[in-house]
N, CA and C atoms as an extended XYZ file, in Angstrom:
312
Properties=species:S:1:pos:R:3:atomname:S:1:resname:S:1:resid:I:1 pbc="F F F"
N       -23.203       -0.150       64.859 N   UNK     1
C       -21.826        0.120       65.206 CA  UNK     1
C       -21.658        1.635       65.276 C   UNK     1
N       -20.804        2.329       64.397 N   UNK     2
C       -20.526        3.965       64.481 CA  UNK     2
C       -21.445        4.321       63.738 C   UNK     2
N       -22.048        5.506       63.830 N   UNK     3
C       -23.273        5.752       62.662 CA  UNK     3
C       -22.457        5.875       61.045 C   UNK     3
N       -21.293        6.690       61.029 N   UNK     4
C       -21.031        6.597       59.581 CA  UNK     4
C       -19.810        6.335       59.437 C   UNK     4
N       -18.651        5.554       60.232 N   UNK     5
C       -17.193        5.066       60.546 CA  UNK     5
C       -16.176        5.616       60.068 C   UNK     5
N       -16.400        7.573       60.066 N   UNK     6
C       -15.729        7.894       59.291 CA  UNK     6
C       -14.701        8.211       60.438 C   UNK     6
N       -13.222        7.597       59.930 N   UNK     7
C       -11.962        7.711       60.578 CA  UNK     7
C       -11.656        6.540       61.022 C   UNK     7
N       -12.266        5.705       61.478 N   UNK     8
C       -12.257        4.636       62.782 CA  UNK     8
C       -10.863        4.185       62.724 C   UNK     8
N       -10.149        3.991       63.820 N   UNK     9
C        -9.289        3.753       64.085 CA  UNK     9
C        -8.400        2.319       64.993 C   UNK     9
N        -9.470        2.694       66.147 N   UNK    10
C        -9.354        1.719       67.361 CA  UNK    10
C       -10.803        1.550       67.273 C   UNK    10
N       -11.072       -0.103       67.684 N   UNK    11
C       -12.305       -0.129       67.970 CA  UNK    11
C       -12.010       -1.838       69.430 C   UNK    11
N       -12.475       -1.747       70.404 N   UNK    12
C       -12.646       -2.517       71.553 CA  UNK    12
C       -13.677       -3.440       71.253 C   UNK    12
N       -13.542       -4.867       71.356 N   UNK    13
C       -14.694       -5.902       71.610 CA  UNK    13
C       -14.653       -6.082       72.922 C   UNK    13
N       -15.661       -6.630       73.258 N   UNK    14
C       -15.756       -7.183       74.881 CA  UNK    14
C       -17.043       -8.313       74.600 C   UNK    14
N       -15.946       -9.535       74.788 N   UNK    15
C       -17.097      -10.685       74.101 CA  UNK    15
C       -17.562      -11.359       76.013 C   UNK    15
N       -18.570      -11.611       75.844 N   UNK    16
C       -19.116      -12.141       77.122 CA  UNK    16
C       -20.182      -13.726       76.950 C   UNK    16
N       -18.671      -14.698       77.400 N   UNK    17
C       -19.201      -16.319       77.870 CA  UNK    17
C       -20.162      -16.295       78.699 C   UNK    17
N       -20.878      -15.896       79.503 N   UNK    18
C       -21.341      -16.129       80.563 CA  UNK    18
C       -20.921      -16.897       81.791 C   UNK    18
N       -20.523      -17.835       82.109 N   UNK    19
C       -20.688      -18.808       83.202 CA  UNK    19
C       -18.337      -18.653       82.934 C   UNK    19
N       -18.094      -18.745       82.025 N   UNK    20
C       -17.036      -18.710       80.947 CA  UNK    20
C       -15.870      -17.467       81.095 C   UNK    20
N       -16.715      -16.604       81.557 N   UNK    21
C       -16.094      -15.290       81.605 CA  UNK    21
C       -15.642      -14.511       80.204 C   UNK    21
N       -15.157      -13.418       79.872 N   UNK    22
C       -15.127      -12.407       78.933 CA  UNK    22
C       -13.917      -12.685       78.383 C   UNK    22
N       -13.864      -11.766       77.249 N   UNK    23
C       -12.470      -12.361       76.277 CA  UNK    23
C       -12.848      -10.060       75.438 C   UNK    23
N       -11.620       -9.786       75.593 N   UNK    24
C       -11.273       -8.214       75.007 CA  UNK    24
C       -10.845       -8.660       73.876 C   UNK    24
N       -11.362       -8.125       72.726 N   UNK    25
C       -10.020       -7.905       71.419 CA  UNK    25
C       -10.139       -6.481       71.118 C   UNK    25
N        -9.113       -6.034       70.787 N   UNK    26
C        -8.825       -4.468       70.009 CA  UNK    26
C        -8.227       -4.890       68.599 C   UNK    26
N        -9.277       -4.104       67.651 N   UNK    27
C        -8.959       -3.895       66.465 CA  UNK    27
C        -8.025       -2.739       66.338 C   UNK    27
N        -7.295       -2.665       65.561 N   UNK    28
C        -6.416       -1.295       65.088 CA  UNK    28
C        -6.379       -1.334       63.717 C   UNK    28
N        -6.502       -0.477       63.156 N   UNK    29
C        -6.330        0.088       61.637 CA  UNK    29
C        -5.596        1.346       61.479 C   UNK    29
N        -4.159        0.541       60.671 N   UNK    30
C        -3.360        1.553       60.524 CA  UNK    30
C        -3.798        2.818       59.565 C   UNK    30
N        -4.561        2.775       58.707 N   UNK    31
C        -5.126        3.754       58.112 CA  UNK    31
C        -6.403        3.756       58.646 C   UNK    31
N        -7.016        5.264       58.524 N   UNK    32
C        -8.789        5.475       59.675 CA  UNK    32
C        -9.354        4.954       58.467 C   UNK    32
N       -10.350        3.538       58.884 N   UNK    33
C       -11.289        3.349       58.067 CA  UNK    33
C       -12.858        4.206       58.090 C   UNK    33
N       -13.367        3.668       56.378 N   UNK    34
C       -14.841        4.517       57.206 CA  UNK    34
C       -15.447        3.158       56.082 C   UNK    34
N       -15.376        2.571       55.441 N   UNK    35
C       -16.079        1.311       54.634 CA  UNK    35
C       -16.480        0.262       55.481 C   UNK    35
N       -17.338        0.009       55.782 N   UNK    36
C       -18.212       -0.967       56.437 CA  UNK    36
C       -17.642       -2.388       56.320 C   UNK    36
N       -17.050       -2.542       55.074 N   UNK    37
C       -16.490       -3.730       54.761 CA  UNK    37
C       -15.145       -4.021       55.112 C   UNK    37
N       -14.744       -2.652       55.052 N   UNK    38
C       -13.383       -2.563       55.870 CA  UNK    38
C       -13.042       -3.551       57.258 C   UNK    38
N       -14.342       -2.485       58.244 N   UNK    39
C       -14.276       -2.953       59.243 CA  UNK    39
C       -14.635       -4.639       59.146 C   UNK    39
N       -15.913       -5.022       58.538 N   UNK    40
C       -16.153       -6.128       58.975 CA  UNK    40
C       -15.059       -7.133       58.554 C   UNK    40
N       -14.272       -6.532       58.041 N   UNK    41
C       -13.137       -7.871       57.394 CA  UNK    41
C       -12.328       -8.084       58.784 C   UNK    41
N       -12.245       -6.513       59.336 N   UNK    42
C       -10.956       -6.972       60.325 CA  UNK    42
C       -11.714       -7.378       61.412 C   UNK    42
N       -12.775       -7.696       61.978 N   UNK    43
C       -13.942       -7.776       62.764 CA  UNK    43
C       -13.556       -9.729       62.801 C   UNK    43
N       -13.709       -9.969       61.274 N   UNK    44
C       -13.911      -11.362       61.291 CA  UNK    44
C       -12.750      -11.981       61.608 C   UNK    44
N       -11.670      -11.112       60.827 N   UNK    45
C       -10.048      -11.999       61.115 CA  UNK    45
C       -10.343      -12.363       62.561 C   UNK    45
N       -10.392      -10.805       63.443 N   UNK    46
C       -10.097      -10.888       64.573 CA  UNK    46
C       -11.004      -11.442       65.515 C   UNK    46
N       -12.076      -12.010       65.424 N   UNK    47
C       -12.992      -12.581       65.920 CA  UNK    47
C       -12.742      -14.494       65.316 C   UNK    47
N       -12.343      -14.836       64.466 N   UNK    48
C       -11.761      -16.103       63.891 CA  UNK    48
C       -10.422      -16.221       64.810 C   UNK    48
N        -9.720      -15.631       65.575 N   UNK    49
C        -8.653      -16.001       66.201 CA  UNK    49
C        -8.993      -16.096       67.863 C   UNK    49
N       -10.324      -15.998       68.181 N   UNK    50
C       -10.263      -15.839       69.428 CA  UNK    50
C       -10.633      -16.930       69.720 C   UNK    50
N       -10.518      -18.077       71.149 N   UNK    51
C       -10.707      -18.911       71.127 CA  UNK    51
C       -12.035      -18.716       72.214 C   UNK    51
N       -13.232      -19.677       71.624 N   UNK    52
C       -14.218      -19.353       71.990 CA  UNK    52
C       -14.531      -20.794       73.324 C   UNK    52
N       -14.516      -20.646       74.476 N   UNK    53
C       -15.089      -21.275       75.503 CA  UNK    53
C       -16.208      -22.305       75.780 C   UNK    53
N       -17.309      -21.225       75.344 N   UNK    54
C       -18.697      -21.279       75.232 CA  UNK    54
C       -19.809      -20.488       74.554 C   UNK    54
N       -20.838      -20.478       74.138 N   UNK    55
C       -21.801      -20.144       73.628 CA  UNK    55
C       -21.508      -18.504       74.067 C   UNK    55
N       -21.504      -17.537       72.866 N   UNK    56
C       -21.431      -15.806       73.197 CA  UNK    56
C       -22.821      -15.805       73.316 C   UNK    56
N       -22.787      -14.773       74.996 N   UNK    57
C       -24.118      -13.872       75.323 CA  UNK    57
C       -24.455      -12.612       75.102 C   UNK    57
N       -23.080      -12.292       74.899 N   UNK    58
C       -23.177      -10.790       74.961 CA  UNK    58
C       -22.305      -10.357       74.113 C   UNK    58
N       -22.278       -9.157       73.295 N   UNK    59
C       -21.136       -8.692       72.544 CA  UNK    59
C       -20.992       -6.733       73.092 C   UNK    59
N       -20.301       -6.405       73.562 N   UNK    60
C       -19.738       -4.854       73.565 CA  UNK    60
C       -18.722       -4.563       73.011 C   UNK    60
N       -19.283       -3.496       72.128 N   UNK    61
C       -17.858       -2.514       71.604 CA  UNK    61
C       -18.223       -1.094       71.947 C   UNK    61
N       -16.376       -0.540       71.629 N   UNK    62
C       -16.731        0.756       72.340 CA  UNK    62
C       -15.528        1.534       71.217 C   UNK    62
N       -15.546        2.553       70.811 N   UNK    63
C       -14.891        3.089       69.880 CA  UNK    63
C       -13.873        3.860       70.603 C   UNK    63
N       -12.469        3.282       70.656 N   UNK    64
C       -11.579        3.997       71.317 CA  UNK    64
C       -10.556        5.510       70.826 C   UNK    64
N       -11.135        5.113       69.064 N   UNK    65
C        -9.620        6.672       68.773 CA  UNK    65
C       -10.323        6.524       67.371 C   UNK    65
N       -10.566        7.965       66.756 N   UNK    66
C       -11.128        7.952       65.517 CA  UNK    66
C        -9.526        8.733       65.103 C   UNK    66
N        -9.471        8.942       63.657 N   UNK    67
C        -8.819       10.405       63.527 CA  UNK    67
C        -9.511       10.499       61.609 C   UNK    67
N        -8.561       11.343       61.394 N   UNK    68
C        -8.811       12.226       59.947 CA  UNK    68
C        -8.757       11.321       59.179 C   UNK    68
N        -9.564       11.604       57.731 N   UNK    69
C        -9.553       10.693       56.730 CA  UNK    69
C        -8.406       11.210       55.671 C   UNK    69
N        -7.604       11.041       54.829 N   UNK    70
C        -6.846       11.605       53.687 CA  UNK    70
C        -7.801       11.713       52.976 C   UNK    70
N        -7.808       12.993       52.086 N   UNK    71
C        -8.386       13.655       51.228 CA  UNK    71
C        -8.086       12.542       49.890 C   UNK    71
N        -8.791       12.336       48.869 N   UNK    72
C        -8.688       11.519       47.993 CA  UNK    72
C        -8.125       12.854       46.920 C   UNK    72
N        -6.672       11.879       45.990 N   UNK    73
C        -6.120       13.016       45.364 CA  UNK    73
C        -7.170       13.145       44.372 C   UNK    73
N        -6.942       14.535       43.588 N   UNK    74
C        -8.069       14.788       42.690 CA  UNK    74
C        -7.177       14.695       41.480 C   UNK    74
N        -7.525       14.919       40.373 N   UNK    75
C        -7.082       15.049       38.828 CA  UNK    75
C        -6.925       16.176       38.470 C   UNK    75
N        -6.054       16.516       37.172 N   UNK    76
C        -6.164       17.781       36.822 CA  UNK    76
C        -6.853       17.820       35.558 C   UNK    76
N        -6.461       16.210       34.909 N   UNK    77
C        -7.344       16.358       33.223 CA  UNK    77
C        -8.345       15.331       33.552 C   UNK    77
N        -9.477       15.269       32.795 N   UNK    78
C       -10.541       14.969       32.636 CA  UNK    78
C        -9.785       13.668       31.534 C   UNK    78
N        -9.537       13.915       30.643 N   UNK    79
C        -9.089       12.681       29.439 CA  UNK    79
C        -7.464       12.463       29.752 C   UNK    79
N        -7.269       11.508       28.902 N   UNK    80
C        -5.443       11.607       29.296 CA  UNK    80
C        -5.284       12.179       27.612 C   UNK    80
N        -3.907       13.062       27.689 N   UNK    81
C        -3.976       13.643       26.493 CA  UNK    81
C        -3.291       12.646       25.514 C   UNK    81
N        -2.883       13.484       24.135 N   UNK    82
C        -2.684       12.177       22.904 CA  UNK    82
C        -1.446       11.655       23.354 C   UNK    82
N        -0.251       12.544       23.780 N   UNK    83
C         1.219       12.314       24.646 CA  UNK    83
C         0.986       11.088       24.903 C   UNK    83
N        -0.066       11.336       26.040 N   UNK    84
C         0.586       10.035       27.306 CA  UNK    84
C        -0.382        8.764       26.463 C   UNK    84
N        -1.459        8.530       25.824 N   UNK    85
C        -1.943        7.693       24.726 CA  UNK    85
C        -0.988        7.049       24.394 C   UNK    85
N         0.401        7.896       23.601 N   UNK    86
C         1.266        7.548       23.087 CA  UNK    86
C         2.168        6.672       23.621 C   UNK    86
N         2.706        7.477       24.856 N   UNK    87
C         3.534        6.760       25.352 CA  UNK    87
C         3.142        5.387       26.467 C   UNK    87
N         1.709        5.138       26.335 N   UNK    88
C         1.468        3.989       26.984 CA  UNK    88
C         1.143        2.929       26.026 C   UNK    88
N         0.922        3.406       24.656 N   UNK    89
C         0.899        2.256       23.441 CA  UNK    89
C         2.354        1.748       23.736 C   UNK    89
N         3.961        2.416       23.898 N   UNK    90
C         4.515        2.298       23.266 CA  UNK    90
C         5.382        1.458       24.680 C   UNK    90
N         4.924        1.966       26.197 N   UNK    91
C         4.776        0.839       26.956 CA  UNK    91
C         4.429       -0.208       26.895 C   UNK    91
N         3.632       -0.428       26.283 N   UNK    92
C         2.727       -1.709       26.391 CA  UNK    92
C         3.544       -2.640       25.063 C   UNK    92
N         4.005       -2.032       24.097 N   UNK    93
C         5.074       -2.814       23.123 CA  UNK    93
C         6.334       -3.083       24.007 C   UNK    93
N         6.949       -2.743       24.692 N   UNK    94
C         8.152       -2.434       25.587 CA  UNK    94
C         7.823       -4.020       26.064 C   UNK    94
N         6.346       -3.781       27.222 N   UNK    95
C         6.260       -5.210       27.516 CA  UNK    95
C         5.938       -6.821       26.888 C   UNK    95
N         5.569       -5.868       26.003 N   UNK    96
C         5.343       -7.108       25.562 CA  UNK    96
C         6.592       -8.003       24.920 C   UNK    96
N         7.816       -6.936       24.267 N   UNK    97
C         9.023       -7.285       23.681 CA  UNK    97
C        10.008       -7.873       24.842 C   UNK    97
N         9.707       -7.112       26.315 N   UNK    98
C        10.442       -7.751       27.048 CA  UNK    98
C        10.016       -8.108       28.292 C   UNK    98
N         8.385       -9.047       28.243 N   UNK    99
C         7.828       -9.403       29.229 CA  UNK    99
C         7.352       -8.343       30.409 C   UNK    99
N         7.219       -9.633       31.281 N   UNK   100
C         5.886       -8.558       32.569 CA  UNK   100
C         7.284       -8.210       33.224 C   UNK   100
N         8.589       -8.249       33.279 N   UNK   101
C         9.354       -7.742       34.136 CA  UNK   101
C        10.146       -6.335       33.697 C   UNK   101
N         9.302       -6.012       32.858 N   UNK   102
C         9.275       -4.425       32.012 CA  UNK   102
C         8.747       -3.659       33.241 C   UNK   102
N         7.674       -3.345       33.471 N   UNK   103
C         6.683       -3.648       34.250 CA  UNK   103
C         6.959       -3.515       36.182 C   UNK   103
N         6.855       -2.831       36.764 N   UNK   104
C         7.028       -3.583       38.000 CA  UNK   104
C         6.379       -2.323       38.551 C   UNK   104
C-alpha cells in the first residue's frame, strides 16, 4: 500500500469483476491516519458494503490526499505529584459515595 501511511487521508479502490465490470470506493479519514490497522479496519468496513457481482480480478488503489499528522501532546512531569495522588484518592471516594455518575 503507502510505504509508511503517514497522514493518509483519501485513499481510492478500483475493484475489477472482469466480464462484471468495476466498482470505485473512496475511503476518507477524518483524521490523517498512519496505523496500518487503522487503515485496514476502514478497508474492511468499506469493502463489506460493496456488493460483489463476481469473482475480484483485480484490485487498484491510488492515494488521493495525504496531509499532516498532529503532534502527540507531550508531558511536563514525569510522576504525578503527591497533590494530584491526593486528589484522585479523594475522587475515587466521591465515586464511589455517589456512583459512576460522579464521573462522566
Amino acid at each position: 500500500m503507502v510505504a509508511n501511511l503517514e497522514g493518509l487521508r483519501r485513499l481510492r479502490l478500483v475493484l475489477g469483476f472482469g466480464y462484471a465490470g468495476e466498482r470505485v470506493c473512496t475511503v476518507t479519514f477524518a483524521e490523517p491516519a498512519s496505523q496500518l490497522s487503522r487503515v485496514r479496519a476502514a478497508l474492511v468496513q468499506q469493502l463489506s458494503a460493496v456488493r460483489w457481482p463476481a469473482s475480484l480480478e483485480q484490485i487498484a488503489w491510488t492515494v488521493l490526499e495525504t496531509g499532516e499528522l498532529s503532534a502527540p501532546q507531550l508531558t511536563l512531569f514525569v510522576d504525578p505529584p503527591q497533590q494530584l495522588l491526593a486528589l484522585d484518592a479523594a475522587g475515587r471516594q466521591l465515586a464511589e459515595r455517589y456512583g459512576s455518575c460522579f464521573f462522566r
